[in-house]
N, C-alpha and C positions, 0 to 999 in steps of 0.2 A: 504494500500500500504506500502511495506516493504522500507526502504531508506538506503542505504552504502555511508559512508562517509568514502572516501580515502582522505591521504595525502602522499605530496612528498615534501621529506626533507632529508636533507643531514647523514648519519648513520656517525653521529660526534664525537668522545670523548674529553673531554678536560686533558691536560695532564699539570705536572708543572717540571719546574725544576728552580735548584738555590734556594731549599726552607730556606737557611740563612737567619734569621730573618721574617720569615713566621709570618704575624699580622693576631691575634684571630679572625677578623671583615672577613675575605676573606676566614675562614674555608670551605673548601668545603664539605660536609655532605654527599652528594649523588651522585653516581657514577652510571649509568643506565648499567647492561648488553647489551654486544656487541651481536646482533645477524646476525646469519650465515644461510645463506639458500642453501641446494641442488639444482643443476639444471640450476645454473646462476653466473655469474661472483659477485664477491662481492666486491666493494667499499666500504672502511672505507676511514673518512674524522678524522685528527686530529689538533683540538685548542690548540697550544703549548703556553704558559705561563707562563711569572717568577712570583716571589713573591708578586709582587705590582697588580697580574688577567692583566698584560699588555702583549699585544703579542708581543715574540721574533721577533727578525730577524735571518731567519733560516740560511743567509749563515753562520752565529755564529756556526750553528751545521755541521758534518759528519758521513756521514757513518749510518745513522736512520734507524734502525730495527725495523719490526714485528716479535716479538719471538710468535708462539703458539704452545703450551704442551696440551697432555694430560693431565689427572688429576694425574698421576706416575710422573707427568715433562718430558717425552719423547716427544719430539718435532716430528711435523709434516715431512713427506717425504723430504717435500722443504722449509719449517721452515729453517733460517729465512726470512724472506719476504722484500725486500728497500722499504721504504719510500719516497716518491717524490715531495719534496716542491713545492706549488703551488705559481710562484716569485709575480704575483701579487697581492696577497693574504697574507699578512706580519703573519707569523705563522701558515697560515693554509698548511698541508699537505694533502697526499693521497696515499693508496695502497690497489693494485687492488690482493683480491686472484681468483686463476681460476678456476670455475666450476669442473673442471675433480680431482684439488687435494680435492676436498672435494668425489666424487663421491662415494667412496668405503667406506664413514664410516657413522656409523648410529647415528640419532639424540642423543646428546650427551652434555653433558656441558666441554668447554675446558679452559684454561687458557691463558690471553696473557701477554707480556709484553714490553715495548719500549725501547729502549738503542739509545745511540748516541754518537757520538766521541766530547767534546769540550778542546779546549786549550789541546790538542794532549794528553787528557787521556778518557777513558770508564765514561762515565755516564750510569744511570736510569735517565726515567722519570718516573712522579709521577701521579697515578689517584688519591690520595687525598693529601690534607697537613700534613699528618700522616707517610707520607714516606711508603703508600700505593702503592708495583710497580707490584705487579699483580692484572689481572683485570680478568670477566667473561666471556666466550664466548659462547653463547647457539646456540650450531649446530640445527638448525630444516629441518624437512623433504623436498622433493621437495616440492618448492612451484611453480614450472613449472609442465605441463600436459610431461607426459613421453610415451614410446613408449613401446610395448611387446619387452623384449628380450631375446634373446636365451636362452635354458636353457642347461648345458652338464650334461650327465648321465654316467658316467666311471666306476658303480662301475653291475655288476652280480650276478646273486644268480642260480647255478646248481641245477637243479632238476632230477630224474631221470621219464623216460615216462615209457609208460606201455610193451614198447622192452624193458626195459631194458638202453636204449639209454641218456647220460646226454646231457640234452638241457639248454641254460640258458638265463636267463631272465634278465629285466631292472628292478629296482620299478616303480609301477606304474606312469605313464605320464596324468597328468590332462589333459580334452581337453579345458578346458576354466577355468577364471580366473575369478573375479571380472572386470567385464570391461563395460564398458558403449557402446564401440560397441563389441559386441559380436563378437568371434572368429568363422570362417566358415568353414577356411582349417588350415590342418596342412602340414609341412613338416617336414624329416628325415632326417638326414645325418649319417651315421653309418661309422666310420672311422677304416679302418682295417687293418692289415702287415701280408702280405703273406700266406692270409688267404684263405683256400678249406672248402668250407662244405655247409649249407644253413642259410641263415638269411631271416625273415620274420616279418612282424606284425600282431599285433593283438589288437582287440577294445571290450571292455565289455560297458554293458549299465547299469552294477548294479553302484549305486551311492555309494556306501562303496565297498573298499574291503576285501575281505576275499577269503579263500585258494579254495572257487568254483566259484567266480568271474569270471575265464575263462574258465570255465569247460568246453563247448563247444562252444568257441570261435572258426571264424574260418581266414583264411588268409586273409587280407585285402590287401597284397600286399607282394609278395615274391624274393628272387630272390637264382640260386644254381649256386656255382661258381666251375669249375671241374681242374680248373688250379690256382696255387698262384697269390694271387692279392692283391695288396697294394693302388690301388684308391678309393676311398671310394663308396659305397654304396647309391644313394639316393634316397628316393622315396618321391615324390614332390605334395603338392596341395593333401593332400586326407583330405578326406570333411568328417568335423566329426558326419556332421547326428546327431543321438543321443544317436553316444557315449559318454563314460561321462570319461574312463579312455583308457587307450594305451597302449601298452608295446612292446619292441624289443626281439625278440627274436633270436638265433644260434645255428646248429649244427654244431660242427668241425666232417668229418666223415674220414680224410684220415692220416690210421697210417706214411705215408710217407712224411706227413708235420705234425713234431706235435707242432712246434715253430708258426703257423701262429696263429692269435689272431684278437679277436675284440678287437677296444681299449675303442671307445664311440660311444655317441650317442646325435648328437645334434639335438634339437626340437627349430622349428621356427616356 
């Protein structure tokens, strides 16, 4: 039998300041990277501390910043972050960063650091007695279960058919992922401006592609618009069977609209 032992404990750092006359005995040695997880709101808890390892009283400080940078020092979207003294708790703080400002960036190592206003000038605070004031931050992946999302497809590739005729295509559209429950349907959304001609899709079964992948593929679902149309296109719920790739295809056929366009193509 396999056994996981979790714990639950506060993602604490300890921090100093006022290091004048900082004694060799209270050195602090080791400073643990802050880690940051995708997917979930993140609390950091901070142990504020003068020189003697005794905890401040925070109304002493103003104005407590979470600075985090990149590893260039380019600070985060909403960097800097308040800090929010917790009053019953004599030196200990907290700040909350919110799931969605991590959402768009990839595991990563960042940098932080803590400032505070006292006796009406800029301090640092310090992760070591060394006048240590930046610290580690290890961005890691979701550690939350996540959801399939959208994917947009805006970019075309013109080929010419065997009229003669230029049709153009999506890159190929995977119909399933890595996923523990497998994907059943798909849907389309194909977003267009005053667009005349025909849009259609198409599903191959070969599991690589290559240039006869769709050789005779055929409509899986079509639609021919004979008037300019800027509402989007959708074709909803088709069931992937066992196909394994997808693709959008268009013809523009009318010299009398030649400004209408597809724009994309989103898969859900």
């Amino acid at each position: 039998m396999q056994k996981i032992s979790s714990y639950l404990y506060p993602n604490r750092i300890e921090l100093l300041i006022d290091l004048a006359g900082f004694t060799v005995e209270f050195t602090s040695v080791y400073q643990r990277n802050v880690k940051l997880y995708n997917g979930i709101d993140n609390t950091i808890e901070f142990d504020i501390k003068n020189a003697d390892q005794k905890r401040i009283d925070l109304t002493t400080l103003s104005n407590l910043k979470l600075n985090i940078m990149d590893a260039s020092g380019n600070a985060l979207p909403n960097s800097p972050y308040n800090i929010t003294p917790i009053l019953e708790k004599k030196g200990i703080s907290y700040v909350t960063i919110p799931q969605n400002d991590l959402a768009d960036l990839s595991p990563q190592f960042l940098k932080y650091s803590v400032s505070a206003t006292k006796d009406d000038r800029d301090v640092m605070l310090y992760a070591d007695s060394r006048f240590g004031a930046v610290g580690t931050v290890e961005l890691i992946g979701n550690a939350m279960p996540t959801s399939r999302t959208s994917k947009l497809y805006n970019t075309f590739t013109g080929e010419i058919d065997f009229m003669g005729n230029v049709v153009y295509h999506t890159s190929a559209i995977p119909a399933t992922f890595y996923e523990s429950i497998p994907t059943t349907q798909l849907s389309f959304e194909i977003a267009i401006t005053g667009f005349i001609g025909k849009i259609w899709l198409e599903g191959t079964t070969s599991s690589t592609i290559s240039v006869n992948s769709y050789l005779h593929a055929l409509p899986l679902a079509s639609q021919t618009i004979l008037l300019p149309r800027s509402e989007p296109v959708v074709f909803n719920n088709i069931d992937i069977a066992y196909f394994k790739y997808f693709r959008i295809l268009y013809q523009g056929n009318s010299p009398i609209n030649p400004t209408g366009k597809v724009d994309s193509v989103t898969v859900s």
